[in-house]
C-alpha positions in Angstrom: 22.4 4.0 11.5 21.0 0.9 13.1 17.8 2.4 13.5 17.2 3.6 10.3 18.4 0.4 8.7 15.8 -1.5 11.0 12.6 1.0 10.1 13.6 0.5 6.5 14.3 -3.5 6.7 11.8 -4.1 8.8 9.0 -1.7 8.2 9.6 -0.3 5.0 10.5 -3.3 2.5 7.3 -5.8 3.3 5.0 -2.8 2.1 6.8 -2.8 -1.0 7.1 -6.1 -1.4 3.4 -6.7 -1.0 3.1 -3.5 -3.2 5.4 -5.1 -6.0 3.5 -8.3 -6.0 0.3 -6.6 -6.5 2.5 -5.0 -9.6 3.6 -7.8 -10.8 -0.1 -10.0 -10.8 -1.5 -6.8 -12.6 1.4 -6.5 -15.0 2.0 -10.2 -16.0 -1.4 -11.8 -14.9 -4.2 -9.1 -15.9 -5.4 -9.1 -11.8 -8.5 -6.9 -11.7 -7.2 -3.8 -9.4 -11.2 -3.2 -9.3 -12.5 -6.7 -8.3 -9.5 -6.5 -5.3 -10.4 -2.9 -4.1 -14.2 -4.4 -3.9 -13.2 -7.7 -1.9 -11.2 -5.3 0.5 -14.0 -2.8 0.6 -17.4 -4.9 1.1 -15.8 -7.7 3.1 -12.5 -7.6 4.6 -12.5 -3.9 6.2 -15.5 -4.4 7.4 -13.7 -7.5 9.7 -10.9 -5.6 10.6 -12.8 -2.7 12.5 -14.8 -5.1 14.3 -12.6 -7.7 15.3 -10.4 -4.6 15.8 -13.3 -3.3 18.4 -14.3 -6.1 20.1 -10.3 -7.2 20.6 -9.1 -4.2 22.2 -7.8 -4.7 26.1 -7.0 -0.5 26.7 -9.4 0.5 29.2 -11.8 3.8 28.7 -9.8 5.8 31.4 -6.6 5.1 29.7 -8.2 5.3 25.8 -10.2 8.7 25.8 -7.4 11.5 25.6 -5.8 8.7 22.1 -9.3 8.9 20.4 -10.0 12.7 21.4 -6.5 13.3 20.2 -7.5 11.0 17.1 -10.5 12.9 16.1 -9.2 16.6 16.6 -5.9 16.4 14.4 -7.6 14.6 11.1 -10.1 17.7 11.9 -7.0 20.2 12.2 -5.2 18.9 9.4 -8.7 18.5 7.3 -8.8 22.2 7.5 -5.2 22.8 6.7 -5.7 20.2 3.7 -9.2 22.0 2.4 -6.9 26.2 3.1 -4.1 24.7 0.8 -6.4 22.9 -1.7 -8.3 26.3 -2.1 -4.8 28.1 -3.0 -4.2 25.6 -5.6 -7.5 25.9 -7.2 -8.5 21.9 -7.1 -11.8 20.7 -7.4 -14.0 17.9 -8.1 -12.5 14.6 -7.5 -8.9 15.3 -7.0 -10.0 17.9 -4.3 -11.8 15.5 -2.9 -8.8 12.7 -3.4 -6.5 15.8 -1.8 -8.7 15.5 1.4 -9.0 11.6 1.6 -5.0 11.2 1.5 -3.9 14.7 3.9 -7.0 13.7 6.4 -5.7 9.9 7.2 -2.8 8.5 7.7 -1.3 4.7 7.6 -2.2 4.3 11.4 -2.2 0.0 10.9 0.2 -1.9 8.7 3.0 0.6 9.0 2.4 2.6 12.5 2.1 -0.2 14.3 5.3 -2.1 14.2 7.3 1.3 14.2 5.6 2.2 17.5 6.2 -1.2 18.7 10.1 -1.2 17.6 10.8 2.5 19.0 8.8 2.4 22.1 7.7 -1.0 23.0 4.5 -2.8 23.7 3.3 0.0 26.6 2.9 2.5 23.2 2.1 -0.2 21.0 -1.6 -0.2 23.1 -2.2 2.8 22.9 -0.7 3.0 19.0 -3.5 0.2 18.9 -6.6 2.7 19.9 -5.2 5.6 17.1 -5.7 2.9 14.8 -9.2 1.8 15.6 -10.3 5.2 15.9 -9.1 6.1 12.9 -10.0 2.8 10.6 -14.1 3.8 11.8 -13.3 7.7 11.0 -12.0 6.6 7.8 -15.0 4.4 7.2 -17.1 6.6 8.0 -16.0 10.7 7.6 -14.0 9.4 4.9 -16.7 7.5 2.9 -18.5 10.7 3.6 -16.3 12.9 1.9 -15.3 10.6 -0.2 -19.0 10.2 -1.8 -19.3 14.0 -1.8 -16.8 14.1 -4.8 -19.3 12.7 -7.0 -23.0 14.2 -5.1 -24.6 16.2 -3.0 -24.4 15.4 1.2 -27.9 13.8 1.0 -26.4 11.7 -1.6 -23.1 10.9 0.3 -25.0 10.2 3.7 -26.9 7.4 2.0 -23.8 6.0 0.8 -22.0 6.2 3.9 -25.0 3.9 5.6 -24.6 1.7 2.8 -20.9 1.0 3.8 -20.2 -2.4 5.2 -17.5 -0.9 7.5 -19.9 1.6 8.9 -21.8 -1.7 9.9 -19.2 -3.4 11.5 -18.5 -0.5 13.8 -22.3 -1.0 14.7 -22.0 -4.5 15.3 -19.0 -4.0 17.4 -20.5 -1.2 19.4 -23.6 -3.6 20.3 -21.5 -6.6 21.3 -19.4 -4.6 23.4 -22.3 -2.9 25.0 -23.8 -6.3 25.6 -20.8 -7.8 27.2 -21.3 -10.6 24.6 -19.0 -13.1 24.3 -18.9 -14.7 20.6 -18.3 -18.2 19.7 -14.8 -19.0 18.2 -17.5 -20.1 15.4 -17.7 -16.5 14.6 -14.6 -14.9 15.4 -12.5 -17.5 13.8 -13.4 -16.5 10.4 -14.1 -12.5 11.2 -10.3 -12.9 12.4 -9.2 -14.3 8.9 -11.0 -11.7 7.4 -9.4 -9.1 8.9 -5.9 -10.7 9.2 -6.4 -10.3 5.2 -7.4 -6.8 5.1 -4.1 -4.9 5.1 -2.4 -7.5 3.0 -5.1 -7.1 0.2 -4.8 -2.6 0.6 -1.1 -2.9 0.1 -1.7 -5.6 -3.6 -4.4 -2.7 -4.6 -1.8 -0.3 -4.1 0.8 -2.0 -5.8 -1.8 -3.0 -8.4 -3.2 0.7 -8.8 0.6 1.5 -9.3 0.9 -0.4 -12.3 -1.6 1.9 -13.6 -0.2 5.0 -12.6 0.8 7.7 -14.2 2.5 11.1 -13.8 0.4 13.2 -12.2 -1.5 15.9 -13.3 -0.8 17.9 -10.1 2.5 17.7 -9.2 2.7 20.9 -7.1 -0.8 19.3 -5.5 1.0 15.8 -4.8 4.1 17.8 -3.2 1.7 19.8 -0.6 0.1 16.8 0.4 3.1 15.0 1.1 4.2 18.3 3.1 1.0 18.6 4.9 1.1 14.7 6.0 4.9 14.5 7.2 6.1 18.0 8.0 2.4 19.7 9.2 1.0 16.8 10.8 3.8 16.2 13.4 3.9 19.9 14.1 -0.1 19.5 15.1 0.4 16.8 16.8 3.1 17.9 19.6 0.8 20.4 20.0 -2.4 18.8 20.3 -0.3 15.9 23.0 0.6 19.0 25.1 -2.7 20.1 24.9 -4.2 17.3 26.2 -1.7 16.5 28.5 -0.4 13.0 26.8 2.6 11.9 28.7 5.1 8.8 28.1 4.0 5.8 26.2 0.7 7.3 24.7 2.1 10.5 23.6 4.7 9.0 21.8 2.2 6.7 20.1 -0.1 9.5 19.3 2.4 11.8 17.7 3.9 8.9 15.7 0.4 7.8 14.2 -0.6 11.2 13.5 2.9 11.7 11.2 2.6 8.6 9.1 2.6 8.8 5.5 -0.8 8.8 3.8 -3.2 5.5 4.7 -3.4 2.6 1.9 -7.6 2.7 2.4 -7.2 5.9 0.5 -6.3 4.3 -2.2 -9.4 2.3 -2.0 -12.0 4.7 -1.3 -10.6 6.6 -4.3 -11.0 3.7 -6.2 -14.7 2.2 -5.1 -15.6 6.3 -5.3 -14.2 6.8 -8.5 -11.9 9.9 -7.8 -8.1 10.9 -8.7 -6.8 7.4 -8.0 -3.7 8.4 -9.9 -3.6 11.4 -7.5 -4.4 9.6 -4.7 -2.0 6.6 -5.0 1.1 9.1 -6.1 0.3 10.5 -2.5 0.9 7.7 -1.0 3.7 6.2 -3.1 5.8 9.5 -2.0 4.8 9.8 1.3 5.9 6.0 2.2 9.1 6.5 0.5 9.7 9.7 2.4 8.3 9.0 5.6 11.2 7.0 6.8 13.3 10.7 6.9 10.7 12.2 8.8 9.8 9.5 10.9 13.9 8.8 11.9 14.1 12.1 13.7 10.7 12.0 15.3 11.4 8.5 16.9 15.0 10.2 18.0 13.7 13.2 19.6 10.8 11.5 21.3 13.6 9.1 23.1 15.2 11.8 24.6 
């Protein structure tokens, strides 16, 4: 019982509590959930995948098998998430809101210290490359599908270059190529940027949920919770064996792959203009029910 109290003290409360304070300044103060989704989207995510990047200590040799591993289950479960979207007959923006919350998971803010608490900081590096993979996938294959709710793929392409994100992956990618050492002049306030990035997703979320409604999809916002706690663990102890994960890094890599559905979701649905009902019931069920899911995962993988 220790455990679970811990993951739910520890992990589980400061989400809400950011999420409730978010409620409470768009309840009692009239916050903009729109003007807050846009600060988090055009300047503060941007920061966290570079400084992110250009941070990382986790060599190639030991990194390759997390981000191959990274890539290939939001593929696998994509497809899962587009088969069971096609049996329940969604389309236009909530199918697309369907794929944005099944496709990504909560690999920062709430993988992180679970990994860390569970395993130590061995998994916690390796925890640390899911997470960058899977911020520039989400900033990039995300915004992609994420435009495509609304247009046609020239249409989302374009938008996906015009991504702030997208460009700080590219910035990154340069400086590390370079072997460029940046001022504290620069990194300073990229760092306060991006130290302010997952705070500001989880007062959107709480702020979106003071706009929320029942859903119209019920049956929809059940499968994706399914697919994201139950079906993406399953994947994932497959896809470690696979590739031959052992230790520390599969332990990490199975853990981020069954987190609930990612905050950014939230976001994209918002600056896109999809199901953000849909999308933020997702991830309000998913957080509350990941801690079930995620108590006998940690317990089997510390056998």
């Amino acid at each position: 019982m220790s455990l679970v109290a811990s993951i739910f003290l520890n992990d589980i409360t400061p989400i809400f509590v950011l999420a409730a304070v978010g409620f409470l300044l768009a309840r009692h103060v009239g916050a903009s959930v729109k003007t807050m989704s846009t600060v988090s989207f055009h300047a503060l995510s941007p920061c966290l995948v570079f400084n992110q990047l250009v941070t990382s200590r986790v060599g190639f040799s030991q990194s390759w098998r997390i981000v191959v591993f990274c890539v290939v289950i939001t593929a696998a479960i994509g497809l899962a998430a587009r088969l069971s979207a096609s049996m329940l007959k969604l389309t236009g923006t909530t199918l697309t809101s369907f794929l944005l919350v099944v496709m990504f998971s909560n690999s920062g803010n709430y993988a992180l210290p679970v990994v860390l608490f569970a395993f130590g900081r061995d998994a916690l590096a390796f925890a640390s490359v899911y997470f960058v993979a899977s911020a520039i996938m989400v900033y990039t294959v995300g915004v992609f599908v994420a435009a495509t709710g609304h247009g046609n793929v020239r249409t989302a392409l374009t938008r996906v270059l015009g991504v702030p994100a997208v460009w700080g992956t590219v910035a990154a990618v340069v400086v590390m190529t370079l072997g460029v050492q940046l001022p504290a002049s620069v990194m300073r306030p990229v760092g306060l940027l991006s130290d302010a990035a997952i705070p500001v997703m989880l007062l959107v979320l709480g702020m979106q949920l003071e706009r929320h409604t029942k859903p119209e999809h019920p049956a929809a916002v059940a499968t994706a919770v399914a697919l994201s706690l139950l079906m993406a663990p399953l994947l994932a102890f497959g896809l470690s064996a696979l590739l031959g994960l052992e230790g520390a890094a599969r332990q990490a890599a199975i853990i981020e792959a069954s987190m609930p559905a990612a905050v950014a979701t939230t976001v994209l649905a918002l600056e896109f203009e999809l199901d953000a009902n849909f999308a933020t019931s997702v991830v309000l069920f998913s957080t509350v029910l990941s801690p079930f899911t995620l108590v006998v995962l940690i317990a089997w993988l510390q056998r």
